[in-house]
Backbone as CSV, one residue per row, in Angstrom:
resi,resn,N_x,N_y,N_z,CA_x,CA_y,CA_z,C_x,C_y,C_z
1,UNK,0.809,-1.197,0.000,0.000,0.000,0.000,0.853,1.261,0.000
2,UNK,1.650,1.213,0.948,2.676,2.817,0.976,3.298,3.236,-0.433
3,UNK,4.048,1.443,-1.192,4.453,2.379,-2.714,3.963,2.783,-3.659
4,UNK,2.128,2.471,-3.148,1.238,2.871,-4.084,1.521,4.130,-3.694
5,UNK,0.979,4.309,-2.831,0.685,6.269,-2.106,1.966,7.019,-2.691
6,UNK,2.775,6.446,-2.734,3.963,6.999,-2.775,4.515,7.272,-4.006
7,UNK,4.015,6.185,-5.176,3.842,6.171,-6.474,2.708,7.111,-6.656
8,UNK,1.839,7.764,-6.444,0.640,8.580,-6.684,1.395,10.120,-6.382
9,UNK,2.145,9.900,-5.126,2.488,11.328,-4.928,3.956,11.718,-6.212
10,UNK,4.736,10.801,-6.642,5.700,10.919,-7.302,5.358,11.604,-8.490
11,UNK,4.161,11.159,-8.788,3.166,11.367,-9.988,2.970,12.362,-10.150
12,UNK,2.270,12.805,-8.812,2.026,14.287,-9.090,2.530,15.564,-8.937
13,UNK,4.187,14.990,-8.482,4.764,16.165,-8.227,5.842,16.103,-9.962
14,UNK,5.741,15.053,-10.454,6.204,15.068,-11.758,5.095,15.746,-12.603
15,UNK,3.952,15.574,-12.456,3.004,16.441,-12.969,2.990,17.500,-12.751
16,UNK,2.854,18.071,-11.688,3.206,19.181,-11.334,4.616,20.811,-11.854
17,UNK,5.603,19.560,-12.024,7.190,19.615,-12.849,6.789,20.142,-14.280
18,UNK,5.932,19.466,-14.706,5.626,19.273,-16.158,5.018,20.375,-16.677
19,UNK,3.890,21.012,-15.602,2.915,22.147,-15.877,3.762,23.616,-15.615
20,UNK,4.856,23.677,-14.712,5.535,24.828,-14.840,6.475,25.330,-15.980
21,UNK,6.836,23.856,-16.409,7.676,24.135,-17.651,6.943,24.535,-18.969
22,UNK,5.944,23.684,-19.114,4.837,24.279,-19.992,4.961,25.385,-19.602
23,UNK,4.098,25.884,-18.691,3.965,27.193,-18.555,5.514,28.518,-18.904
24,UNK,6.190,27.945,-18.743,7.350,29.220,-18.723,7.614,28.992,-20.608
25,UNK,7.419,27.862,-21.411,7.135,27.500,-22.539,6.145,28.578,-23.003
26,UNK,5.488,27.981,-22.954,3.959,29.012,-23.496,3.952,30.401,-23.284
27,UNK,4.067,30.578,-22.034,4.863,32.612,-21.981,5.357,33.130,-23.053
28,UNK,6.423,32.637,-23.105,6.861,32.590,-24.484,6.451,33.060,-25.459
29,UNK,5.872,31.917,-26.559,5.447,31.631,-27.399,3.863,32.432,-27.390
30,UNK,3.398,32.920,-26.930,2.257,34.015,-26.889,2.377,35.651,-26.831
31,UNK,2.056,35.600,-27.863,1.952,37.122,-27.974,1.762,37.385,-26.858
32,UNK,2.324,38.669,-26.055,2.358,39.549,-24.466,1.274,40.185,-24.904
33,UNK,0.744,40.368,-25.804,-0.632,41.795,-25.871,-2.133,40.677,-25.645
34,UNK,-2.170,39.340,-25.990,-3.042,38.479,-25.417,-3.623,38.630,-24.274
35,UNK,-4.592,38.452,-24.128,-5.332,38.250,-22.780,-5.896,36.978,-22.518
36,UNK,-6.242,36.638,-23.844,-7.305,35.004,-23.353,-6.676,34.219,-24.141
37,UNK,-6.972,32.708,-24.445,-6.712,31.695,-25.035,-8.010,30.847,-25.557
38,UNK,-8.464,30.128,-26.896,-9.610,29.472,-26.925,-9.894,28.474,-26.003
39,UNK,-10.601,27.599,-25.848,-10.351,26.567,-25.635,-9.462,25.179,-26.260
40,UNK,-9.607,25.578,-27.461,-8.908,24.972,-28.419,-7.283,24.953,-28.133
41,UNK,-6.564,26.376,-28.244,-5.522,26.109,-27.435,-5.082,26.016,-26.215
42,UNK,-6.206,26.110,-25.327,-5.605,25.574,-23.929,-5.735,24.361,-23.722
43,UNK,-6.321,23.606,-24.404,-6.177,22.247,-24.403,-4.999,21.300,-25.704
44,UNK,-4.869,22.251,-26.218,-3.480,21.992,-27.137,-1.983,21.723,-26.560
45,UNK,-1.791,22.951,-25.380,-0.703,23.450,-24.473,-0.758,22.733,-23.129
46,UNK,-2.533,21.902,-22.747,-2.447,21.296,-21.527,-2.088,19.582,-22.550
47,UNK,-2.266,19.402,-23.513,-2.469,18.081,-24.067,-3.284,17.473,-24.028
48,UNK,-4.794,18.030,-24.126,-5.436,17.402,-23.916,-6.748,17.407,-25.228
49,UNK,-7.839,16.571,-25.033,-8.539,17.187,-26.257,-9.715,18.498,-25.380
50,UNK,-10.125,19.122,-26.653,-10.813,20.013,-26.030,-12.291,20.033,-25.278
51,UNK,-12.955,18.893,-25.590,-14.287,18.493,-25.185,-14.176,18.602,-23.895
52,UNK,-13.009,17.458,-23.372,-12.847,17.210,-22.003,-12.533,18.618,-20.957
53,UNK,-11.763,19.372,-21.613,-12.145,20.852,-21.109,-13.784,21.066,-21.183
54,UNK,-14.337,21.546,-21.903,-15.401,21.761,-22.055,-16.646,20.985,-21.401
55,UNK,-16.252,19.583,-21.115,-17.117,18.864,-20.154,-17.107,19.303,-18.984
56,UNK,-15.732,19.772,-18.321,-15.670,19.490,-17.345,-16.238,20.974,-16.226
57,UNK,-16.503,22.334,-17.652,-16.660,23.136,-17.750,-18.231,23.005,-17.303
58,UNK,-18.810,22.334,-18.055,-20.095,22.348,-18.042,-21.025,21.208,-16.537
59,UNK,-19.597,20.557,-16.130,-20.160,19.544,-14.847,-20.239,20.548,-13.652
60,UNK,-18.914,21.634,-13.332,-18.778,22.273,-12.348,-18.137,23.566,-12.356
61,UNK,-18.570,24.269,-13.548,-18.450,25.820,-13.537,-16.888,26.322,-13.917
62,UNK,-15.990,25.156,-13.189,-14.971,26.058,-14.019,-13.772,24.731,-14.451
63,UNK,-12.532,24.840,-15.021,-12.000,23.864,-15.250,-10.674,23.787,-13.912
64,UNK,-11.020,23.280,-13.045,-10.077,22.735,-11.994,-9.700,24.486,-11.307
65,UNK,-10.537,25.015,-10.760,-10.416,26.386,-10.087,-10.584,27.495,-11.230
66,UNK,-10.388,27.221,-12.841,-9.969,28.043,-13.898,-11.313,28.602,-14.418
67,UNK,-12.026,30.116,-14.376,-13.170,30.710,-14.972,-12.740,31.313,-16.130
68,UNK,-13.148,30.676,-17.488,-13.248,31.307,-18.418,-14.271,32.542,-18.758
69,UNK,-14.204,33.176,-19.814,-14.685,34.488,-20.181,-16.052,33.788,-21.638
70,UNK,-17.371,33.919,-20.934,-17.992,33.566,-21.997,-18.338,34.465,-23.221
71,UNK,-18.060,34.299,-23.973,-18.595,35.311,-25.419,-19.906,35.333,-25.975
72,UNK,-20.419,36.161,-26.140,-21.892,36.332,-26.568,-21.960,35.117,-27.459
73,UNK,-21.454,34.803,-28.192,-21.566,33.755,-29.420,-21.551,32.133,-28.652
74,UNK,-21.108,32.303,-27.224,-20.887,31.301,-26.836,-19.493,30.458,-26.750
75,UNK,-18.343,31.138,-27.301,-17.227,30.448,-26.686,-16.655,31.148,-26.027
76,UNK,-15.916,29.628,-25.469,-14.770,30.206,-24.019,-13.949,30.745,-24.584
77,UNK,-13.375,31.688,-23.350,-11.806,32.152,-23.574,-11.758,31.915,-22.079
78,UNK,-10.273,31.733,-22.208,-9.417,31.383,-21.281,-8.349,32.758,-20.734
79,UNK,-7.723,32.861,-19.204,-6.811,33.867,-19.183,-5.337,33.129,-19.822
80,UNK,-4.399,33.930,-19.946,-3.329,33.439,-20.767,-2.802,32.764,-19.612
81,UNK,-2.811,33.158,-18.524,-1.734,32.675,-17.598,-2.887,31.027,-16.962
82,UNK,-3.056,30.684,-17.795,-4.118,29.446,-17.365,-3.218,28.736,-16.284
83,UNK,-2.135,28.117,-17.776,-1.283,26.766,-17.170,-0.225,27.206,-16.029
84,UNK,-0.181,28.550,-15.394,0.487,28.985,-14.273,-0.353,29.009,-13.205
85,UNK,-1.674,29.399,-13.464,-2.132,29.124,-12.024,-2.958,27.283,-12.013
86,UNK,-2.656,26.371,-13.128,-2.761,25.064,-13.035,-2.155,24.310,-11.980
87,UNK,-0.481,24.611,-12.144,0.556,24.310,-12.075,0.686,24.958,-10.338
88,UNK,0.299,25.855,-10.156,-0.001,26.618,-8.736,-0.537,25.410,-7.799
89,UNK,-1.581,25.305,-7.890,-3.007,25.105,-7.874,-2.568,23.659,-7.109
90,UNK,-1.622,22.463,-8.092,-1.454,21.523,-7.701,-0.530,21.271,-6.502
């Protein structure tokens, strides 16, 4: 049982590892005059597909602490600094 727990926490502090570097990545690579991100690319930059954002959006208001900006038309935007306060967060 312990090298499970212990294997779970390894996990997530490698996860954790993973989302700051992204993040100092993506800084980067984004225009500084940005404010938001689609959903489309924040799930590009988290690796993930975008539905599952969007599900998870629609189960409990925001994606893991994260409130997007709804648009009259109906899509999300995201703040740029998503995957920094992800990476916080964990």
């Amino acid at each position: 049982m312990d090298r499970g727990f212990a294997s779970n926490q390894q996990n997530a502090v490698r996860c954790g590892a993973i989302l700051m570097e992204k993040a100092a990545n993506i800084s980067h690579a984004i225009d500084q005059t940005r404010q938001y991100l689609s959903t489309e690319e924040l799930a590009s930059h988290l690796t993930l597909r975008p539905q599952s954002i969007r599900k998870r959006y629609c189960q409990t208001g925001t994606y893991y602490s994260l409130r997007p900006v709804k648009l009259p038309n109906g899509r999300l935007m995201w703040p740029v600094n998503s995957i920094e306060l992800l990476a916080k967060a964990q």
